[in-house]
DRENPA-3360 file (N, C-alpha, C; in nm, 2 decimals, always signed):
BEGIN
1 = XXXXXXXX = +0.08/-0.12/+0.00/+0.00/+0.00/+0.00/+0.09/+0.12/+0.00 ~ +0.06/+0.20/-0.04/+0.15/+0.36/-0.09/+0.03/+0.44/-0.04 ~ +0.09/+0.53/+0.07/+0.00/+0.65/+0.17/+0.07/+0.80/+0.09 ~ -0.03/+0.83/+0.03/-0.06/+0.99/-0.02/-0.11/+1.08/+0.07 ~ -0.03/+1.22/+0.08/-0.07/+1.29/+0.18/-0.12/+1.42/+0.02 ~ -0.23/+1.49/+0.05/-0.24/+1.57/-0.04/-0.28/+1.73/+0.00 ~ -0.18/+1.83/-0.04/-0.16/+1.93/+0.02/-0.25/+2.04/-0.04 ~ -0.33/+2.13/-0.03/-0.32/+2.29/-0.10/-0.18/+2.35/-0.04;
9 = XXXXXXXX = -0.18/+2.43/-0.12/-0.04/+2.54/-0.17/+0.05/+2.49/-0.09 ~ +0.19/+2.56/-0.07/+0.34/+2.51/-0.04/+0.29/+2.53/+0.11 ~ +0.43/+2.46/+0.20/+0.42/+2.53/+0.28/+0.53/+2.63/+0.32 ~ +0.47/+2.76/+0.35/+0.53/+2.85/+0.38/+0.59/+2.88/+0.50 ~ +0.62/+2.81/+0.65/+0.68/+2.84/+0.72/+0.82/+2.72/+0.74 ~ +0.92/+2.75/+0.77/+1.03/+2.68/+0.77/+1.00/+2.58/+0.83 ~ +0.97/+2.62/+0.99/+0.95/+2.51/+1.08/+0.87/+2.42/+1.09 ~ +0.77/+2.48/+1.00/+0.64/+2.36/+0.97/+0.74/+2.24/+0.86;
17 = XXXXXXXX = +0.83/+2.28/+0.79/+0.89/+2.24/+0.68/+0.97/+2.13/+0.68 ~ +1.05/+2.21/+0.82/+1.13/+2.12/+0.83/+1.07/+1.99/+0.94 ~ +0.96/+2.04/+1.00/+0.91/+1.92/+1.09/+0.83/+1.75/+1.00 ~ +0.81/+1.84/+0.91/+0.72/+1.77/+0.80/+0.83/+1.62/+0.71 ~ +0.93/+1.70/+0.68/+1.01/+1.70/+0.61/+1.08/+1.55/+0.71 ~ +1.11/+1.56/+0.85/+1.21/+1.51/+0.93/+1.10/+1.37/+0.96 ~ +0.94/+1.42/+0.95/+0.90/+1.28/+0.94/+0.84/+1.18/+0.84 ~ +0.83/+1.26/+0.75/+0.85/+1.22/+0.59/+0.98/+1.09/+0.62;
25 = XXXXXXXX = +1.08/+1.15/+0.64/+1.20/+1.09/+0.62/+1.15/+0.90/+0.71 ~ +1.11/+0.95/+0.83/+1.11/+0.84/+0.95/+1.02/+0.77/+0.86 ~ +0.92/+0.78/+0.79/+0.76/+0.70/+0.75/+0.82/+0.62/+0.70 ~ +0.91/+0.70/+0.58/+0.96/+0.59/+0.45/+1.02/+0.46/+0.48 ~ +1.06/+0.44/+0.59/+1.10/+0.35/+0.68/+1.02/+0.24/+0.63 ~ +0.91/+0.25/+0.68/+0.79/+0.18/+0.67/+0.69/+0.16/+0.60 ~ +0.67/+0.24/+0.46/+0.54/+0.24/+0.40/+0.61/+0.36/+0.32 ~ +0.61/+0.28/+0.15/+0.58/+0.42/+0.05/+0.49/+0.58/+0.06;
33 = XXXXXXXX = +0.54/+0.66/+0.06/+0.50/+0.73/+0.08/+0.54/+0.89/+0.02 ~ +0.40/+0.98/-0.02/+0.45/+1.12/-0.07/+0.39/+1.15/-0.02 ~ +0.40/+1.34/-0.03/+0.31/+1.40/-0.03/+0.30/+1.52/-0.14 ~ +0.18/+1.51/-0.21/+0.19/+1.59/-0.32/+0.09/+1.76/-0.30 ~ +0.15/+1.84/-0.31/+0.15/+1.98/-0.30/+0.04/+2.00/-0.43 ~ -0.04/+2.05/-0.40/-0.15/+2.10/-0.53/-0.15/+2.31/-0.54 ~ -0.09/+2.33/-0.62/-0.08/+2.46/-0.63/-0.20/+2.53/-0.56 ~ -0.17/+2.66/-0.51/-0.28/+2.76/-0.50/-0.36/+2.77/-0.60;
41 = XXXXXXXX = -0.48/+2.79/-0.57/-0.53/+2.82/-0.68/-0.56/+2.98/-0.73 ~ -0.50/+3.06/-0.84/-0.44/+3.16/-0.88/-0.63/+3.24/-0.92 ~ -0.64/+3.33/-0.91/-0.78/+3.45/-0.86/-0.85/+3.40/-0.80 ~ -0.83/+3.31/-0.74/-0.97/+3.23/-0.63/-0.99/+3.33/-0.54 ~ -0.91/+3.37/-0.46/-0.93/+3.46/-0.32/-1.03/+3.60/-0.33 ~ -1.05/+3.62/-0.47/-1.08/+3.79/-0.48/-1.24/+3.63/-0.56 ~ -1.25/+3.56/-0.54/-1.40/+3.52/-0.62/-1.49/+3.45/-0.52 ~ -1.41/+3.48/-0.37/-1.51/+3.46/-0.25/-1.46/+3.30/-0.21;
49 = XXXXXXXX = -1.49/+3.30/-0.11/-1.47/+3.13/+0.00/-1.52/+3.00/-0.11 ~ -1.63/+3.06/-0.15/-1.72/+2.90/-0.16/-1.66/+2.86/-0.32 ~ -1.63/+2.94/-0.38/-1.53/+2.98/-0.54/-1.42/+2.92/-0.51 ~ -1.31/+2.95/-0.42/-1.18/+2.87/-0.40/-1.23/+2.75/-0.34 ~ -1.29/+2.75/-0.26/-1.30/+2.56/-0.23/-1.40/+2.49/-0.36 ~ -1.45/+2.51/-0.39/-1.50/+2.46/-0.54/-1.35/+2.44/-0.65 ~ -1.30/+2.51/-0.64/-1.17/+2.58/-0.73/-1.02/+2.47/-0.69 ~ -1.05/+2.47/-0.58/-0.93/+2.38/-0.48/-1.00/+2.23/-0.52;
57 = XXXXXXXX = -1.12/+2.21/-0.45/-1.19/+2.08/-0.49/-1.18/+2.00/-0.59 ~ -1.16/+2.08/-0.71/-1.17/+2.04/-0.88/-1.02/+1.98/-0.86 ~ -0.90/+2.05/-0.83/-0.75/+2.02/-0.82/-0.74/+1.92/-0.74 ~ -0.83/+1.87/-0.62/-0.77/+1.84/-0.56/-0.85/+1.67/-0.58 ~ -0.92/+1.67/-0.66/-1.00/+1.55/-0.76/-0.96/+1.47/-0.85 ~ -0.88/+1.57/-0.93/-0.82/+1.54/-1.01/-0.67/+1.46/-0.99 ~ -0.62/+1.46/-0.87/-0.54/+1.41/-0.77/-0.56/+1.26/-0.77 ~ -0.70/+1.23/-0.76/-0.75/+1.13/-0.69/-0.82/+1.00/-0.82;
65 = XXXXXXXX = -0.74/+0.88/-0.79/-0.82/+0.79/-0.85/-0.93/+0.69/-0.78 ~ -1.03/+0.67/-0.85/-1.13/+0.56/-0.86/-1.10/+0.46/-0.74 ~ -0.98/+0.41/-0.76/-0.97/+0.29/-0.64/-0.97/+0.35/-0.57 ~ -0.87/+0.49/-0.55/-0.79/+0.52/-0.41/-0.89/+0.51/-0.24 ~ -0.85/+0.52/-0.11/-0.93/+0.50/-0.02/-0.91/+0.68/+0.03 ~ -1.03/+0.74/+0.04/-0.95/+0.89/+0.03/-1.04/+0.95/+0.19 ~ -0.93/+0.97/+0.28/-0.95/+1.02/+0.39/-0.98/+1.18/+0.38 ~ -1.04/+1.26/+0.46/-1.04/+1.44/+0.47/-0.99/+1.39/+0.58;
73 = XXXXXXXX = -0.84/+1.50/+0.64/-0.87/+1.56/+0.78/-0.88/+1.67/+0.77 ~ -1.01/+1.68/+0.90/-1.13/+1.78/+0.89/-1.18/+1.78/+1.04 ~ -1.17/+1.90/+1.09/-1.21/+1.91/+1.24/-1.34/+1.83/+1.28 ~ -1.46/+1.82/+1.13/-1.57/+1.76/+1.21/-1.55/+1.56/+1.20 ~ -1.47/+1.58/+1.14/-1.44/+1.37/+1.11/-1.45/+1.33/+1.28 ~ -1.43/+1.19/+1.26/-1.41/+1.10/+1.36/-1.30/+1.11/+1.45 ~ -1.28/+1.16/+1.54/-1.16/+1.16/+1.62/-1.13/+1.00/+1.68 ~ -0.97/+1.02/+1.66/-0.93/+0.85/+1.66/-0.77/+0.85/+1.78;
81 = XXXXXXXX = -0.75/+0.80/+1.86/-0.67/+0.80/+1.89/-0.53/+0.76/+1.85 ~ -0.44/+0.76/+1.89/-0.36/+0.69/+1.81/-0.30/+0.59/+1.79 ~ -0.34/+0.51/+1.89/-0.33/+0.37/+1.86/-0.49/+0.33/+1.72 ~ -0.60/+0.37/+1.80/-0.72/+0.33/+1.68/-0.65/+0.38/+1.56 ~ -0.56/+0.49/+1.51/-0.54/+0.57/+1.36/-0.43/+0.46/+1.33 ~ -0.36/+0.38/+1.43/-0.25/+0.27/+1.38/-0.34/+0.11/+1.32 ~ -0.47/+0.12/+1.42/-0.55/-0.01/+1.33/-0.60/+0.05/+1.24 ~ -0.65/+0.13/+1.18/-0.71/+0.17/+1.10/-0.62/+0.17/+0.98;
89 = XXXXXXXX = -0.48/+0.21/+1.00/-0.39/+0.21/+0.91/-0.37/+0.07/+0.87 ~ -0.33/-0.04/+1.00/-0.35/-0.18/+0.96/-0.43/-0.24/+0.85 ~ -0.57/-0.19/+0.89/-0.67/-0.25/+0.85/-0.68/-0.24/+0.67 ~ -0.62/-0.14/+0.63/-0.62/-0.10/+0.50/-0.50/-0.12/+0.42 ~ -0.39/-0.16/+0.52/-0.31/-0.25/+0.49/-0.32/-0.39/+0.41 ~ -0.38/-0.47/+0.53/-0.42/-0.58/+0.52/-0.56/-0.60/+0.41 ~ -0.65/-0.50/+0.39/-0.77/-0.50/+0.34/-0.74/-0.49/+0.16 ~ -0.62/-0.48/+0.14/-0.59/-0.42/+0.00/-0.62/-0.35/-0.08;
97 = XXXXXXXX = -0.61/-0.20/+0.00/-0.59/-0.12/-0.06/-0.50/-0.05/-0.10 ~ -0.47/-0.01/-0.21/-0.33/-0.05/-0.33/-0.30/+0.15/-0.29 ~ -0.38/+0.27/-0.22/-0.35/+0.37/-0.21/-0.45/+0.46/-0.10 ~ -0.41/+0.50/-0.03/-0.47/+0.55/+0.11/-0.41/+0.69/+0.06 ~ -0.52/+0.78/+0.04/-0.52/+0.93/+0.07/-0.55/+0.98/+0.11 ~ -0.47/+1.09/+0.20/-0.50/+1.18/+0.31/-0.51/+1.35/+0.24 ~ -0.61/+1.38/+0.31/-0.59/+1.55/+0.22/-0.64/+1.63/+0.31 ~ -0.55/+1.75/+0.30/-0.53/+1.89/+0.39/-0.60/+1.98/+0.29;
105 = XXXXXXXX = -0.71/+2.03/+0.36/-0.79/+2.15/+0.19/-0.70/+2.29/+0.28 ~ -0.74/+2.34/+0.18/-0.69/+2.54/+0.21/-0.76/+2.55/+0.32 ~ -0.74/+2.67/+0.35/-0.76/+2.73/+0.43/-0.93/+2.76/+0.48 ~ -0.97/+2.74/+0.39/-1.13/+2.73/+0.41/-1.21/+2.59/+0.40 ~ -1.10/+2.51/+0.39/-1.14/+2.38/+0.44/-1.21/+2.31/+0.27 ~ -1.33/+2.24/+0.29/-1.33/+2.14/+0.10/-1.44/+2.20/+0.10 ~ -1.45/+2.18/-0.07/-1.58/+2.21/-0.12/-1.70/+2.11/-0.11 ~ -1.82/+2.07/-0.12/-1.88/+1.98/-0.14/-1.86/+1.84/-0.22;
113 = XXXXXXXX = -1.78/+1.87/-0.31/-1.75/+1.77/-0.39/-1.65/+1.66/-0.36 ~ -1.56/+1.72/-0.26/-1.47/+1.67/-0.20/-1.50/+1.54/-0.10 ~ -1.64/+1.64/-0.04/-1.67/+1.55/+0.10/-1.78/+1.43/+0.02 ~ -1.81/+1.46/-0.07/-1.90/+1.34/-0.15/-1.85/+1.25/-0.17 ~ -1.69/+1.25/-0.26/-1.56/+1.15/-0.30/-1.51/+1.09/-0.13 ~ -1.51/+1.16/-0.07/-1.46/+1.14/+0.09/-1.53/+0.98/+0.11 ~ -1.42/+0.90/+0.16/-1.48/+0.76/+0.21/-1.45/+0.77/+0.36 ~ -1.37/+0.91/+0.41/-1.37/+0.92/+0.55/-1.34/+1.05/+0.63;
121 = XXXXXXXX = -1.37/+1.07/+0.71/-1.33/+1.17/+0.73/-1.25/+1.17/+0.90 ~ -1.11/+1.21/+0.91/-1.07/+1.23/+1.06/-1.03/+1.34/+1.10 ~ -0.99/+1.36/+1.22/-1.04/+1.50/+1.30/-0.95/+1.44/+1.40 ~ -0.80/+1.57/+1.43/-0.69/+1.57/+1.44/-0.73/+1.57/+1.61 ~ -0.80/+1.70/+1.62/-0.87/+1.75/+1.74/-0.99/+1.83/+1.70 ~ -1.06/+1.92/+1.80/-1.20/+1.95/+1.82/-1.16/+2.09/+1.80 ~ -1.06/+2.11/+1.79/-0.97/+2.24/+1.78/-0.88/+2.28/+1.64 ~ -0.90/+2.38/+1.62/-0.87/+2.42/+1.45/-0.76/+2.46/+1.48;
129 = XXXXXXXX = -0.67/+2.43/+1.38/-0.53/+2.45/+1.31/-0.54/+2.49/+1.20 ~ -0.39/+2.56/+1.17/-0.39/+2.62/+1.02/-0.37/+2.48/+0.94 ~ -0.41/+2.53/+0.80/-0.37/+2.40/+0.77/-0.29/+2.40/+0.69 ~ -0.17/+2.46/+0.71/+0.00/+2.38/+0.73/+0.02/+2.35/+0.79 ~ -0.03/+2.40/+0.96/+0.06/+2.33/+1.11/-0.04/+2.17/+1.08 ~ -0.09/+2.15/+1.03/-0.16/+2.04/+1.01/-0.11/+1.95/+0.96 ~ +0.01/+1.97/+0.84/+0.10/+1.88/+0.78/+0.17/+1.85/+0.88 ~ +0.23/+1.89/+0.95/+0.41/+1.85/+1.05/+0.27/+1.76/+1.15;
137 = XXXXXXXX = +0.13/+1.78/+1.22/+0.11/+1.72/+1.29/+0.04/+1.53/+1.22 ~ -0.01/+1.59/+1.10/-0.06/+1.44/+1.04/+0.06/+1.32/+1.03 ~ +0.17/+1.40/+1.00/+0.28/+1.31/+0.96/+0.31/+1.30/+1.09 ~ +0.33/+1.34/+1.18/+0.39/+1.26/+1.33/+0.28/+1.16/+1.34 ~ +0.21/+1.15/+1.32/+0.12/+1.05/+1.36/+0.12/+0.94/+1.29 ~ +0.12/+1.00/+1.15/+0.16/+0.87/+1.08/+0.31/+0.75/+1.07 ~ +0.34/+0.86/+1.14/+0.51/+0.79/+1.23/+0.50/+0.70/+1.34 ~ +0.41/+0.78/+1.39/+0.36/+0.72/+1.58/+0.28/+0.64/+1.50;
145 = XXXXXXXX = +0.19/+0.59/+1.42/+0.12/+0.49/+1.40/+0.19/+0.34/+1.34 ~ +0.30/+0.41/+1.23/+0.36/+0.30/+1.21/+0.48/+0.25/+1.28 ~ +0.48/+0.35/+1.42/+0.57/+0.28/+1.48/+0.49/+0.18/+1.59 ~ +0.36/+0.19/+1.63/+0.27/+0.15/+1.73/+0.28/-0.03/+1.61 ~ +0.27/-0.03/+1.51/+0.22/-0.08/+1.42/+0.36/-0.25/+1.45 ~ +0.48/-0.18/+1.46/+0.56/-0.25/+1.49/+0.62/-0.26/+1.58 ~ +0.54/-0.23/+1.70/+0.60/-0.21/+1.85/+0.74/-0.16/+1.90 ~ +0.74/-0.09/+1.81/+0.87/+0.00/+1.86/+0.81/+0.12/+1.95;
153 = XXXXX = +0.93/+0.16/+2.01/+0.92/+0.19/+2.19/+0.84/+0.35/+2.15 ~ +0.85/+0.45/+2.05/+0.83/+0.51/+2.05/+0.71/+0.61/+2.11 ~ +0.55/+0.53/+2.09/+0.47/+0.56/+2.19/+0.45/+0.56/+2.31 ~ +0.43/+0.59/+2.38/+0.42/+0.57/+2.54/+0.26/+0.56/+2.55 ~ +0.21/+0.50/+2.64/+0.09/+0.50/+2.73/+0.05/+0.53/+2.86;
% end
């Protein structure tokens, strides 16, 4: 299975960058993995909220294939702890699915179309984050899950 993380625009702060970046490195360990960056989308901002997430939506679809299993995180999804976000990772492991995508919308979060294609949705916390600081924290998790996954010491309880 190959885990896709799917981004709107770059990220712009270093330290979000470099945190992302440091566990990028750790995942690969364990499970193929990218994360692919979907450009800004260019006059969206001056054509109102519900125009760029429509706008972002279309990009961020076109991303996405037919098989793939396509997660949102999204403040209102399912909150999962992190051992449950490590079976769940198992489970789709084992279930054969050939690509697990994860996706970060802009800043105003997905358009309708998005959440329709959505076979899930999770929810980091109950508490909103930007959503770059959102990248450095999905990827720790997905670190901490596949390390929960192979019982390495890293989690604590």
């Amino acid at each position: 299975m190959k885990i896709t993380l799917l981004v709107v625009g770059k990220t712009d702060a270093e330290y979000v960058r470099k945190g992302v970046e440091e566990y990028e490195k750790r995942v690969k360990h364990y499970v193929p993995y990218e994360m692919k960056v979907i450009p800004d989308v260019r006059r969206a901002k001056n054509a109102g909220e519900a125009r760029q997430k429509e706008l972002e939506g279309e990009a961020i679809l076109a991303q996405v294939e037919t098989s793939d299993f396509v997660t949102l995180l999204d403040e209102r999804g399912e909150e999962l702890t992190s051992k449950e976000f490590a079976k769940f990772l198992s489970q789709k492991m084992v279930g054969g699915v050939k690509r697990l995508v994860f996706v970060i919308g802009g800043p105003y979060g997905f358009g309708e179309a998005v959440y329709e294609r959505a076979d899930m949705k999770v929810s980091l916390s109950r508490m909103t984050f930007s959503h770059q600081l959102v990248r450095v924290l999905f990827a720790e998790q997905l670190y901490r899950g596949m390390t929960i996954l192979k019982g390495e010491p890293y989690h604590h309880e």
